[in-house]
C-alpha positions as CSV (number, residue, x, y, z in Angstrom):
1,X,-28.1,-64.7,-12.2
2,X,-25.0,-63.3,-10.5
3,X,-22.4,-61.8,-13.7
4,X,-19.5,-63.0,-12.1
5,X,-20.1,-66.7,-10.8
6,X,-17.4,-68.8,-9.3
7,X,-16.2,-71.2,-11.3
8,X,-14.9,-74.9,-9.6
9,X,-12.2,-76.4,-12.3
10,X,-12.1,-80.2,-11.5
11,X,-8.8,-81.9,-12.2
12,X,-7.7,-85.2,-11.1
13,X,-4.4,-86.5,-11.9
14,X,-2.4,-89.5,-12.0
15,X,1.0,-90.5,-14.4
16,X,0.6,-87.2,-16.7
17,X,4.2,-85.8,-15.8
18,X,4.8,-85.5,-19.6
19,X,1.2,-83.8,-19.9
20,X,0.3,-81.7,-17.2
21,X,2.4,-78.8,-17.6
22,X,0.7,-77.7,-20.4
23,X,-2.8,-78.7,-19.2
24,X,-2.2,-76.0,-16.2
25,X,-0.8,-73.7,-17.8
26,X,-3.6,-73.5,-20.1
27,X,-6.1,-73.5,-17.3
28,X,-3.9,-70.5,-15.3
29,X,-3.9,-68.1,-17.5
30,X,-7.6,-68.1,-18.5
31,X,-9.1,-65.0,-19.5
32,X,-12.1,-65.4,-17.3
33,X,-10.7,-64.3,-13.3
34,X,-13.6,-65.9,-10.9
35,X,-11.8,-69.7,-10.3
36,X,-10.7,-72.2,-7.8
37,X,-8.9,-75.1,-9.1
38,X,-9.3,-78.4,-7.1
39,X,-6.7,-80.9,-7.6
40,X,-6.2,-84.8,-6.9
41,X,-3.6,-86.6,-7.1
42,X,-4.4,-90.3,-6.8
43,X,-1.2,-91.5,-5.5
44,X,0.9,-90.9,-8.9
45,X,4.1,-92.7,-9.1
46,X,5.7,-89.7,-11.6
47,X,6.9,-86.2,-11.0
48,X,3.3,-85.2,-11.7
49,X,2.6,-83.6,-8.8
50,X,5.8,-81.5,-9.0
51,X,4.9,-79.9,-12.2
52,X,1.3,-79.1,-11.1
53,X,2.8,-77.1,-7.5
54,X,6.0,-75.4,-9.7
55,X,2.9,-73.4,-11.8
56,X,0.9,-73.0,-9.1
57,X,3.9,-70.9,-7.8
58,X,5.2,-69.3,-11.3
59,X,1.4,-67.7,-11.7
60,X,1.4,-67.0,-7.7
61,X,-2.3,-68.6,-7.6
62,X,-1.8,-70.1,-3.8
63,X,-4.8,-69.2,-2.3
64,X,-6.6,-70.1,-5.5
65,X,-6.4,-73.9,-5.1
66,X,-6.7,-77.0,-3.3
67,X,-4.7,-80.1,-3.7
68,X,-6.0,-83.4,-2.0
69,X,-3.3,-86.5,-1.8
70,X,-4.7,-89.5,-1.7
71,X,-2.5,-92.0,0.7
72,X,-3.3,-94.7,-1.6
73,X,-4.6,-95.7,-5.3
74,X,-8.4,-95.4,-5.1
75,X,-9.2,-95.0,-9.3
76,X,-10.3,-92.3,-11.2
77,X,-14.3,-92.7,-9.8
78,X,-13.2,-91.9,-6.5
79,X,-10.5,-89.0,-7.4
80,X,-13.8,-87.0,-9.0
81,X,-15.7,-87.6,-6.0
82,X,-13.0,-86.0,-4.0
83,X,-13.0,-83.1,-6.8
84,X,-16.7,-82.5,-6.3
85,X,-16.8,-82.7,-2.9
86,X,-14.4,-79.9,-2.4
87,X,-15.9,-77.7,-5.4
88,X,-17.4,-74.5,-3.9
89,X,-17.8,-72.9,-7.1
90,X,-21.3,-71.8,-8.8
91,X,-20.5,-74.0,-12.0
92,X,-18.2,-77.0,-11.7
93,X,-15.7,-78.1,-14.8
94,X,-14.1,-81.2,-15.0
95,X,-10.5,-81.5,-17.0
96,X,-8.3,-84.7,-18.0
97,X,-4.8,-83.3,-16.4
98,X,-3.6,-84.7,-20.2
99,X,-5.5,-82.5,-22.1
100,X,-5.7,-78.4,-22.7
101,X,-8.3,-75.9,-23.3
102,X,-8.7,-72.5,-24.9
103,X,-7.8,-69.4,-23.0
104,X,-11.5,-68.2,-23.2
105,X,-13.2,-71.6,-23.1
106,X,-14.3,-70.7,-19.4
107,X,-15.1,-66.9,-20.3
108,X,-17.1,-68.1,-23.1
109,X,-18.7,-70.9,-21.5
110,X,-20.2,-68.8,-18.7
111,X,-21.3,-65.9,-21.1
112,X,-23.4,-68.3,-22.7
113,X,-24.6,-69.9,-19.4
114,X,-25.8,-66.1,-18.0
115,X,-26.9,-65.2,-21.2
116,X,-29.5,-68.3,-21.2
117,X,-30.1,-69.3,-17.7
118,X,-28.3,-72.6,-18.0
119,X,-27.7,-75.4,-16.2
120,X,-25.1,-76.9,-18.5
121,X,-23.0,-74.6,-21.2
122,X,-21.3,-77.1,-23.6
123,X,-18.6,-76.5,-26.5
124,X,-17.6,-78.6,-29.1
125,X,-13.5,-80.5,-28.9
126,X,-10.2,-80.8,-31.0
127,X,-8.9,-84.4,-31.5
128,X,-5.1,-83.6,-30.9
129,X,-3.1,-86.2,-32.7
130,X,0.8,-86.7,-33.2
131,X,0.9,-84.9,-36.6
132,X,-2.7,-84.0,-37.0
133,X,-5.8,-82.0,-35.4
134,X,-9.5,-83.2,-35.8
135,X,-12.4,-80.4,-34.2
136,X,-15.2,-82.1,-33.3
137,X,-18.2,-79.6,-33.3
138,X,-21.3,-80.2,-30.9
139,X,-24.9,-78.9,-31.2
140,X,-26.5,-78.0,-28.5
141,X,-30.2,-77.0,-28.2
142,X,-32.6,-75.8,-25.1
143,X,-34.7,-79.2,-26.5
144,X,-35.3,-81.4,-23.4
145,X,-35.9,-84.6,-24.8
146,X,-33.2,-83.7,-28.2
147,X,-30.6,-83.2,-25.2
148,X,-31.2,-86.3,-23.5
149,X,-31.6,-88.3,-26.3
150,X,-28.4,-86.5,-27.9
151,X,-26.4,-87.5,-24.6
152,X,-27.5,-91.1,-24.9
153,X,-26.3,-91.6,-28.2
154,X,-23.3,-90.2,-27.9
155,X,-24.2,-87.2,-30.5
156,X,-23.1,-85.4,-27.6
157,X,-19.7,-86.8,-26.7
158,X,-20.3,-88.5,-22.8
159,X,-17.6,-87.2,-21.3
160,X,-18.1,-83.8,-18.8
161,X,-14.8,-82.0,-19.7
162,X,-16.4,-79.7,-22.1
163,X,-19.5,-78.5,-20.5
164,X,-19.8,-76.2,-17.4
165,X,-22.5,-77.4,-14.7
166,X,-24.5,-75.7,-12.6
167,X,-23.1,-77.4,-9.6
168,X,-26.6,-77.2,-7.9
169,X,-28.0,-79.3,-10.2
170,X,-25.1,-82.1,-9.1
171,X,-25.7,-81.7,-5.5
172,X,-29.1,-81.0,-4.8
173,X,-29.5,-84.7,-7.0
174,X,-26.7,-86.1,-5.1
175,X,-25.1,-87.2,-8.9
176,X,-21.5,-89.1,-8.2
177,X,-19.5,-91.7,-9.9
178,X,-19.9,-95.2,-8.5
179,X,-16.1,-96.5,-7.3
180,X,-17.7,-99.7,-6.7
181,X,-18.5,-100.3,-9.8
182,X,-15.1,-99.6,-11.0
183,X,-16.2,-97.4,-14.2
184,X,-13.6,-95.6,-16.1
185,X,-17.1,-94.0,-18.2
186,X,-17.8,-90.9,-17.9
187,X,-21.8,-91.8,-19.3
188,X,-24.0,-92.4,-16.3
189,X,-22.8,-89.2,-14.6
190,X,-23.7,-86.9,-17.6
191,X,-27.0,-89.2,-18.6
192,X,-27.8,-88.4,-15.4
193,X,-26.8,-84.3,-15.2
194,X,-28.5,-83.9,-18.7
195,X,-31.6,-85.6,-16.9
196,X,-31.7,-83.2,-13.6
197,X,-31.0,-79.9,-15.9
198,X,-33.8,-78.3,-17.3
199,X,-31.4,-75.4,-19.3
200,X,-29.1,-75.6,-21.9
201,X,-26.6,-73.8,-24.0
202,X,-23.4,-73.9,-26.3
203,X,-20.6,-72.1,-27.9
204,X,-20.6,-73.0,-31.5
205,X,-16.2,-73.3,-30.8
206,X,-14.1,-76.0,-30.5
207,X,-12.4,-75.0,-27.2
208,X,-11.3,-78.1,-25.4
209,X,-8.4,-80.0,-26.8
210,X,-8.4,-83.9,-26.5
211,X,-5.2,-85.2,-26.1
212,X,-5.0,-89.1,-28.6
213,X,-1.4,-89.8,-28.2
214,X,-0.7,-90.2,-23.9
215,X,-0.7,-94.1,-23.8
216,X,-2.0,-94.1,-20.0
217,X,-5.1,-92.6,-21.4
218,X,-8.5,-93.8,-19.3
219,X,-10.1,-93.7,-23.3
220,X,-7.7,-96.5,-24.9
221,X,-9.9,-98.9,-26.7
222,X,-9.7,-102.2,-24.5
223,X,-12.0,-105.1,-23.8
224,X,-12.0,-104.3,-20.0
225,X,-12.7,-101.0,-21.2
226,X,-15.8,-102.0,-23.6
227,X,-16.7,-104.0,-20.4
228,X,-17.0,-101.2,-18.1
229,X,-18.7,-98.9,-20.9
230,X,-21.4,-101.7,-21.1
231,X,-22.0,-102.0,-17.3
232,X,-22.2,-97.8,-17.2
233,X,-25.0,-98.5,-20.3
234,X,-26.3,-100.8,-17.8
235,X,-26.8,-98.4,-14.8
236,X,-28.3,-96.0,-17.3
237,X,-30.8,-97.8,-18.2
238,X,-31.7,-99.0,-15.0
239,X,-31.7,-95.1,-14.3
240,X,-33.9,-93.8,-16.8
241,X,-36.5,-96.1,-16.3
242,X,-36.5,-95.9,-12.5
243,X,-37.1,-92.1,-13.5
244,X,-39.6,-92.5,-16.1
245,X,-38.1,-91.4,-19.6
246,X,-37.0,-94.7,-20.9
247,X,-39.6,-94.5,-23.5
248,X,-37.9,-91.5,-24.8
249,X,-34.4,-92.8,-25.4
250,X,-35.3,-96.4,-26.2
251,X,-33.9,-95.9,-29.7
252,X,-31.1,-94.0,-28.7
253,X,-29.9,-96.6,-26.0
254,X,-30.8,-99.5,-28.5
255,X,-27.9,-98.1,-31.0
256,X,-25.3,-97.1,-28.2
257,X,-25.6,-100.5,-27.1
258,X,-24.3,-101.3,-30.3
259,X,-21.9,-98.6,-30.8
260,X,-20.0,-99.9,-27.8
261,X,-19.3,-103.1,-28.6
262,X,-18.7,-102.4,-32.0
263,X,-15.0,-102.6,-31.9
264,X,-15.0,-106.2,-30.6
265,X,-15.5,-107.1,-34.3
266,X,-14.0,-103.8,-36.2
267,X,-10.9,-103.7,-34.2
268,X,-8.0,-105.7,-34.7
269,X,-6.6,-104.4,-31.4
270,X,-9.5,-106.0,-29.4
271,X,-11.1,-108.2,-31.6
272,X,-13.6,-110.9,-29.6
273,X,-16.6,-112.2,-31.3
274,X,-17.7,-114.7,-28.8
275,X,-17.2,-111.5,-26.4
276,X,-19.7,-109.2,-29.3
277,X,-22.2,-112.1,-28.5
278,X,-23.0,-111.9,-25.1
279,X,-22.9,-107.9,-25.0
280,X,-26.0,-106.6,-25.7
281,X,-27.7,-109.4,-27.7
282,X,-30.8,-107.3,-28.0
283,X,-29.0,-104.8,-30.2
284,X,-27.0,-107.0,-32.6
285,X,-29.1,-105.3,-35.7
286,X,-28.7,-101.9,-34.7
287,X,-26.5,-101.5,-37.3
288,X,-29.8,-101.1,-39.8
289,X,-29.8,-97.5,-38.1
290,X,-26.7,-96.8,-39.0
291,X,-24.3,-95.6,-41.7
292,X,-22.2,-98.6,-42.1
293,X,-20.7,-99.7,-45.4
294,X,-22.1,-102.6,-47.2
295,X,-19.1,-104.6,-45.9
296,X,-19.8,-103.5,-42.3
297,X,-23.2,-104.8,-42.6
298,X,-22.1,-108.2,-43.9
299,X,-19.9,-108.8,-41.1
300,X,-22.3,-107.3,-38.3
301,X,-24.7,-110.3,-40.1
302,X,-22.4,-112.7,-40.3
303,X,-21.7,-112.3,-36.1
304,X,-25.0,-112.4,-35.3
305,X,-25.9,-116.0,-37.1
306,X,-24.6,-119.5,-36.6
307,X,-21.6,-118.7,-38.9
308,X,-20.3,-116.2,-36.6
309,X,-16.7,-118.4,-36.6
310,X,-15.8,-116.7,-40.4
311,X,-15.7,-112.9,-38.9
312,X,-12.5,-113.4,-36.7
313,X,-11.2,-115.6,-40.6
314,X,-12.3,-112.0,-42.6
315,X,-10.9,-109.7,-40.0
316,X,-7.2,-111.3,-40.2
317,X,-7.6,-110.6,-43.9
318,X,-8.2,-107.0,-44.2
């Protein structure tokens, strides 16, 4: 494998003007030199796009990347599309334009990938909070089946912004997100990568840093967000046993059915047992697999029987 591959960073980009300065700036002055940045901006109504071209000039990185304007609002599915069709790098890395990474993540990350031959390089993540910092470690193994089953369940966050991908594997599968089905997950698309790749590796750092306090965040917990994280479960399913493995992650699907729809009973924010019902009936007592606390369990019970009316009543009490 070539010692110096190209690296594609992905980054699209809408209302971050209060975020994306540092995001850049963190992705400009990487250690590793071998990178084109692809930007989108998907019509942003903020000062966004300012910030991104006023470091572009202060590191004098021009002819080092590509900004594409959308002429009108055509979601985030689309605006990674856009990023992946103009990648031209060996690896591709996608980036939420509200979050930051280490200076070495990408020096790191490809090490690894030469060193091992891999399709994906993964690293673990830092929750970034107001006043506080959670890292998030993730294991990653050259396992085939442990990978995809990891993926599934989310022991592997589903989200591509902390691994590097071979971008062959992406195009000679013809992998995009699906802008018609409108889905702010990030699941199918690495379900689906984790499937095609036959290599993997990690760096045992928690380089990427997850931003929890931007408000306009794709990730806030919402019904139409739980929604559109079931229909992604949906089109993964479908996938895997179109492709012959759904016997491998059967379990693993079965409990992040449930771990998606969880919150409709465990958050106050978005609270809808009538809504926990028809999601996923099939995996109401998934909870059996899990660690859950004996009250948990009740209440999980209690919205699966006649009586689910009293969870809603127990809820407002807590």
């Amino acid at each position: 494998m070539e010692q110096n591959p190209k690296v594609s960073i992905l980054v699209p980009f809408y209302n971050v003007e209060k975020y994306v300065g540092k995001c850049v700036e963190s992705l400009f002055t990487q250690t590793y030199n071998n990178i084109e940045y692809i930007f989108v901006n998907d019509c942003t109504p903020d000062n966004s796009l300012e910030v991104i071209n006023e470091y572009v000039k202060k590191y004098s990185i021009e002819e080092k990347c590509k900004i594409i304007n959308h002429n009108q609002n055509q979601g985030i599915c689309q605006s990674r599309n856009d990023c992946l069709d103009n990648a031209t790098g060996d690896y591709i890395l996608f980036i939420d334009s509200d979050d930051y990474i280490d200076r070495d993540m990408v020096e790191l990350l490809v090490k690894a990938a030469i060193k091992d031959n891999a399709d994906i390089s993964g690293c673990g993540y830092t929750e970034e909070y107001d006043d506080h910092s959670i890292e998030i470690p993730q294991k990653y193994t050259n396992n085939y089946n442990e990978m995809l089953k990891a993926i599934t369940v989310l022991t592997i966050k589903g989200v591509m912004w902390k691994l590097l991908i071979k971008r062959s594997v992406v195009e000679a599968n013809n992998i995009r997100f699906m802008p018609e089905k409108n889905m702010v997950d990030d699941y199918l698309f690495c379900c689906q990568v984790f499937f095609y790749s036959r290599r993997f590796t990690g760096v045992d750092k928690c380089m990427y840093h997850y931003i929890q306090f931007n408000p306009n965040n794709y990730s806030q917990r919402t019904i139409y967000n739980i929604n559109h994280q079931a229909e992604a479960i949906r089109e993964t399913e479908k996938f895997y046993k179109e492709n012959g493995v759904y016997d491998i992650v059967k379990k693993e699907l079965y409990i992040r059915k449930f771990i998606t729809k969880k919150s409709l009973i465990m958050d106050k924010k978005c609270i809808d047992i009538i809504k926990w019902r028809e999601i996923f009936p099939e995996s109401n007592d998934a909870w059996k697999e899990l660690n859950f606390s004996f009250a948990n369990k009740i209440l999980f019970k209690l919205a699966a029987s006649p009586f689910y009316w009293i969870v809603p009543l127990i809820m407002k009490l807590k």
